[in-house]
C-alpha positions as CSV (number, residue, x, y, z in Angstrom):
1,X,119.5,140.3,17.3
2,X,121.3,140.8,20.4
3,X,119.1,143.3,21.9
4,X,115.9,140.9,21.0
5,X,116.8,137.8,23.3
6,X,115.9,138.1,27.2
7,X,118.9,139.9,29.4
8,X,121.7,137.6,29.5
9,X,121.0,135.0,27.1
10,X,123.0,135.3,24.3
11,X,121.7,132.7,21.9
12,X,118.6,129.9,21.9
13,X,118.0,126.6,21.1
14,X,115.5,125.6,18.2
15,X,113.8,122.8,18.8
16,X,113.5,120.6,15.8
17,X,109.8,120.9,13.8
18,X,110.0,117.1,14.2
19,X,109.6,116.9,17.7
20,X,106.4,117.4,19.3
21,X,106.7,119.7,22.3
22,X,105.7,117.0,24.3
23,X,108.4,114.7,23.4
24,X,111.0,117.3,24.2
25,X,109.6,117.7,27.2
26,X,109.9,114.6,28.2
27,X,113.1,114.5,27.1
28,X,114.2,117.2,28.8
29,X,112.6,115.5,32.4
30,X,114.6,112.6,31.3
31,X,118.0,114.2,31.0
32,X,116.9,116.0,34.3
33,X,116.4,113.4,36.2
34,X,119.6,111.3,34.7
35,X,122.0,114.6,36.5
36,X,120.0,115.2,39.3
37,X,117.3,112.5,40.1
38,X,117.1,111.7,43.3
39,X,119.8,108.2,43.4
40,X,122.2,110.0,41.7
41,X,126.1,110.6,43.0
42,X,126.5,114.7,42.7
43,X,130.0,114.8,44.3
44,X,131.8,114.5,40.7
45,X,130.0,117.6,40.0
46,X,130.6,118.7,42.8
47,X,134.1,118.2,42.9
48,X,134.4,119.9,39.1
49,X,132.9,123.0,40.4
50,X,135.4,123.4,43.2
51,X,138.5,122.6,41.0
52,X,137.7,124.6,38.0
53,X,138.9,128.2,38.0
54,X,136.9,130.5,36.6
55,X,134.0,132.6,36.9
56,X,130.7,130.8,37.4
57,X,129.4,129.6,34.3
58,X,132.5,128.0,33.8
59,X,132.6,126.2,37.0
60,X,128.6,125.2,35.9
61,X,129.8,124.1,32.9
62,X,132.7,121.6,34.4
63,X,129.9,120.3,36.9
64,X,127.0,119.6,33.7
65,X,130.5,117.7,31.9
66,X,131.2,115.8,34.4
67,X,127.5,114.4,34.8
68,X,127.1,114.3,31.3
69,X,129.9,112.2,30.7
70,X,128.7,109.9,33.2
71,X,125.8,109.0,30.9
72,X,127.5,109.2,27.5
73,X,127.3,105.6,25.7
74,X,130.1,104.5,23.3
75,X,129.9,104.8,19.8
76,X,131.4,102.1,17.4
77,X,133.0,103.4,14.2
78,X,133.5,100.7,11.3
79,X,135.7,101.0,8.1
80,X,133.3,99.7,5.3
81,X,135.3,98.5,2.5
82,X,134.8,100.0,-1.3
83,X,132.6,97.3,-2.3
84,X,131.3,95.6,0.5
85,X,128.7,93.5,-1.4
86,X,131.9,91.7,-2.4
87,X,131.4,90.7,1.2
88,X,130.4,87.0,1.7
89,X,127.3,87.4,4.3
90,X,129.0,86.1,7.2
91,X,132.1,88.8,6.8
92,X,129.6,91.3,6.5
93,X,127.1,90.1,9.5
94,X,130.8,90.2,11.4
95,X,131.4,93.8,10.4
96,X,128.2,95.7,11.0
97,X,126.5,93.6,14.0
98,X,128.4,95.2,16.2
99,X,127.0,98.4,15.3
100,X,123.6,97.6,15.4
101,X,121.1,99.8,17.1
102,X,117.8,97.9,18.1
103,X,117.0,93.6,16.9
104,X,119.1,91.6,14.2
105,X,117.6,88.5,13.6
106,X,120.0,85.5,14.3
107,X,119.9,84.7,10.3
108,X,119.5,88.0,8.7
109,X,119.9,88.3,4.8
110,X,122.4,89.6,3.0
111,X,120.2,92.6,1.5
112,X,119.2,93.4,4.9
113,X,123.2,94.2,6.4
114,X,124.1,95.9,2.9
115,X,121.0,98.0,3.2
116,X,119.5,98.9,6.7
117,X,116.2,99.8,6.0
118,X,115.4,96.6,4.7
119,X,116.5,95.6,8.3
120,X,114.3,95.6,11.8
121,X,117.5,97.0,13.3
122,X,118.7,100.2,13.1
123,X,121.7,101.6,12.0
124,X,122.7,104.9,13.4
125,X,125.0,106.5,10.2
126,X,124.9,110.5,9.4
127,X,122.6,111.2,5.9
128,X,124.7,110.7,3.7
129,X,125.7,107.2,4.1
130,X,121.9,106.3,4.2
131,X,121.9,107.9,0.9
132,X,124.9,106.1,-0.4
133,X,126.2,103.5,1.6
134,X,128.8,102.3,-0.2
135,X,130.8,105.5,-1.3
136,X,132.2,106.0,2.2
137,X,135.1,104.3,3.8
138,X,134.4,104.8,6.9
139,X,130.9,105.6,8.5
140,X,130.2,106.0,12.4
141,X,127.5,103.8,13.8
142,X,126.2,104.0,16.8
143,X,125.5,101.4,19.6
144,X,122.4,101.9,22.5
């Protein structure tokens, strides 16, 4: 497949089918405009480039850390416990507000923290613990 890609790129990126080109465009601008826009500090990037050793692309790629790190938000990673519908409702509010993407209501209903799509928030979790929330001990969440 090599000799089918453009001189010097080795691999591509597939943009998911579920993204309109549009929105990955805009994207795209976004992320742009969040490492280089024009009120943002270069001289980490700058000072990545000049300390890494290396041929270019690895100096590059110290430079796009740096500024990507800079806009990296933490994630929140929660045990959940075997059963947690065991859980009274307040032990499990206290557990799994912390990890919640988007509104909570201030009195949400049990049904709605043991099963998030019942919920107006949104809990960031990988497939399989949408699928089967209960099976895992330990499911990452992610906060905005």
């Amino acid at each position: 497949m090599a000799g089918s890609l453009p001189l010097g790129v080795e691999k591509i990126s597939i943009v998911s089918p579920m993204v309109s080109p549009a929105s990955w465009n805009q994207m795209l601008l976004g992320m742009m405009d969040g490492l280089v826009g024009e009120n943002v500090d270069l001289e980490p990037a700058r000072i990545a480039f000049e300390a890494t050793r290396g041929d270019f692309a690895a100096r590059f790629a110290a430079a796009v850390q740096v500024m990507i790190a800079r806009l990296a938000k933490p994630e929140v990673v929660i045990d959940i416990p075997e059963h947690p519908e065991q859980l009274s409702k307040n032990a499990l509010e206290a557990l799994v507000r912390p990890a919640v993407v988007g509104f909570l209501g201030s009195h949400p209903t049990k049904g709605e923290l043991l099963i998030p799509e019942l919920s107006p928030a949104r809990f960031h979790c990988d497939e399989v613990a949408r699928m089967c929330p209960t099976s895992l001990r330990s499911v990452a969440l992610r906060m905005a």
